[in-house]
C-alpha positions in Angstrom: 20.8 -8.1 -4.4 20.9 -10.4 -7.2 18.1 -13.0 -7.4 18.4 -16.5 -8.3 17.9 -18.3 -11.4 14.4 -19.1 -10.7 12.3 -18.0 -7.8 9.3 -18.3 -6.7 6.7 -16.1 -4.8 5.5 -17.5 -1.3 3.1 -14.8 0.8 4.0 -14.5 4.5 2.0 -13.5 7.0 3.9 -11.3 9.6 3.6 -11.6 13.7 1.6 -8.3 14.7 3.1 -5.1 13.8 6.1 -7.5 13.0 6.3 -7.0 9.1 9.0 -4.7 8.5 11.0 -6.8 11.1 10.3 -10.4 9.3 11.3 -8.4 6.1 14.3 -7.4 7.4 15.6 -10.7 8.7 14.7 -12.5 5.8 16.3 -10.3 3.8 19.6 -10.8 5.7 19.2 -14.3 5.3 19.3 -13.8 1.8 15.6 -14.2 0.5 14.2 -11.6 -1.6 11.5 -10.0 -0.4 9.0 -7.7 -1.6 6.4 -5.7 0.2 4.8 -3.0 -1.6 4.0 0.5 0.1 1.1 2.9 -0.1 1.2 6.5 0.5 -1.6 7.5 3.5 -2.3 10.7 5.0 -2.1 10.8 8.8 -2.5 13.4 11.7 0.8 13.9 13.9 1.1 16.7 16.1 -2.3 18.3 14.8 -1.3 18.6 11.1 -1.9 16.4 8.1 1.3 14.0 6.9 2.0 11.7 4.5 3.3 8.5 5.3 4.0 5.0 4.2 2.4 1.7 5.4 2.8 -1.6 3.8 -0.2 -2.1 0.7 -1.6 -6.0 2.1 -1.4 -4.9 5.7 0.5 -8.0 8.1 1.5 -9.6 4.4 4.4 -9.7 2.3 5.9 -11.6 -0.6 8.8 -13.5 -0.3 11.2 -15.0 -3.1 13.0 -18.2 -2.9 13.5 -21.4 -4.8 10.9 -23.7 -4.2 12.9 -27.2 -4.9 15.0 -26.5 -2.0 12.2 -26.1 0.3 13.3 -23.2 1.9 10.2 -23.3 4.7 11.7 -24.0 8.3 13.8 -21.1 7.5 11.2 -18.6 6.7 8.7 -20.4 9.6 11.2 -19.7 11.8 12.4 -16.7 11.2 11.8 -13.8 13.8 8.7 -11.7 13.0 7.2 -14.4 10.6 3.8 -15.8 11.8 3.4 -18.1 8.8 3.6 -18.9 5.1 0.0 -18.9 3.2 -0.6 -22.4 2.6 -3.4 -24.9 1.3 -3.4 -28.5 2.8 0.1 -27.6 4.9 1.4 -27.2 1.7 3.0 -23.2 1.1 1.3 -22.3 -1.8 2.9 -20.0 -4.5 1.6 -16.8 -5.9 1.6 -17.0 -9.4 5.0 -14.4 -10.7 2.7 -12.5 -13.6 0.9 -11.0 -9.9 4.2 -10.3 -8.8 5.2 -8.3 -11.6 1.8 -6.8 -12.3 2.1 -5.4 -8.7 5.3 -4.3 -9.0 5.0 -2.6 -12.6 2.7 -0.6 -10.9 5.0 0.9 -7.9 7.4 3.7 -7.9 10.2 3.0 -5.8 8.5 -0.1 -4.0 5.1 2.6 -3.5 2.0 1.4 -5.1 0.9 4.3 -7.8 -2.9 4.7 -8.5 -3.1 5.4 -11.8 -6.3 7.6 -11.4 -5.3 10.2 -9.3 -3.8 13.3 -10.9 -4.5 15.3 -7.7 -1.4 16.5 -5.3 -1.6 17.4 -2.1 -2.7 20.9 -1.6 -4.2 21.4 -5.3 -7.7 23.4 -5.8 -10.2 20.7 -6.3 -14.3 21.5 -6.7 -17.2 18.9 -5.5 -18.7 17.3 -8.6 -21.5 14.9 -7.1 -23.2 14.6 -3.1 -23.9 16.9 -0.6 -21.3 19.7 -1.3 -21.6 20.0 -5.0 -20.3 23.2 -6.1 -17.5 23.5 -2.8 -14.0 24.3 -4.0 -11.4 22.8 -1.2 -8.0 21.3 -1.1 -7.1 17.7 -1.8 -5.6 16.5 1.2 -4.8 12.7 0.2 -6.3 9.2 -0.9 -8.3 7.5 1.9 -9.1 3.7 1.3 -11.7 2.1 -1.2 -11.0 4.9 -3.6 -11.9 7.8 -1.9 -10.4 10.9 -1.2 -9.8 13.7 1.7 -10.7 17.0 0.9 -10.4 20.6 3.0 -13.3 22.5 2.9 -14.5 25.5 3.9 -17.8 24.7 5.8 -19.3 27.8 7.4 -16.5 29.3 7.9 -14.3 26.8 9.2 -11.9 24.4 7.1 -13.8 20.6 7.8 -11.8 17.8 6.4 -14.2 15.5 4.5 -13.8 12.2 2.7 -15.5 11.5 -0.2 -15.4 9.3 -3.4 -12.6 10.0 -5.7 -14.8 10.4 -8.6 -16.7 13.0 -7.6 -13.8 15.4 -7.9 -12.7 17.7 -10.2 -10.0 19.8 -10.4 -11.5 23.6 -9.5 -10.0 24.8 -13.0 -12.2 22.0 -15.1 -15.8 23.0 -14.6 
């Protein structure tokens, strides 16, 4: 979809577990929209899976022309709950956010740029209680830590820990 001349960011708040429907409409309304994704690792049917969720959970960023006050129309839109605004007022998000957000997403997913790790790769404890373990990385949990498969006394335990206190097994 090609965007207007000049647009503007707005975020939108989304009705509960609403926001890939409010996207959606909006989008057929002709808005732009843009809601980042991260990557999460989730149990389903007794195994580990990856899956997406949206990055600013219940938030998204929607593009539109300001000076034709496009806000009854995103207000009322199904799934929306509201525009962030200051004073009644919708208040933009500044477009250098926008793109810094999006200059670090792959295909509308969010990309940490510290983890090297894949899923499944030999990684060693480097710092806490299991220094010394070798286990699998199993995925990035929130606030920048990580879950790990280790073998505890026998039995594989998934743990979480922080992401800099592992090493890949073939570095130390």
């Amino acid at each position: 979809m090609e965007g207007p001349r000049h647009q503007d960011w707005f975020a939108a708040k989304a009705k509960p577990n609403a926001t890939r429907i409010a996207a959606r409409n909006l989008e057929a309304q002709g808005f732009h929209i843009f809601m980042p994704m991260e990557r999460y690792t989730q149990r389903r049917g007794g195994r580990f899976v990856e899956a997406l969720r949206p990055y600013f959970a219940g938030y998204f960023f929607v593009g539109a022309d300001a000076s034709s006050s496009p806000w009854r129309a995103i207000r009322s839109t199904h799934g929306v709950a509201q525009l962030v605004s200051f004073g009644g007022t919708p208040q933009q998000v500044d477009a250098r956010l926008i793109q810094e957000i999006q200059s670090n997403c792959v295909e509308g997913v969010v990309t940490s740029p510290h983890v090297a790790y894949k899923v499944g790769e030999a990684v060693r404890v480097a710092q806490g209680a299991f220094v010394g373990f070798i286990g699998r990385f199993e995925g990035l949990a929130p606030n920048e830590r990580a879950w790990l498969l280790l073998d505890i006394m026998g039995q594989a335990t998934r743990v979480k820990m922080p992401l800099d206190g592992v090493r890949r097994a073939s570095s130390l």
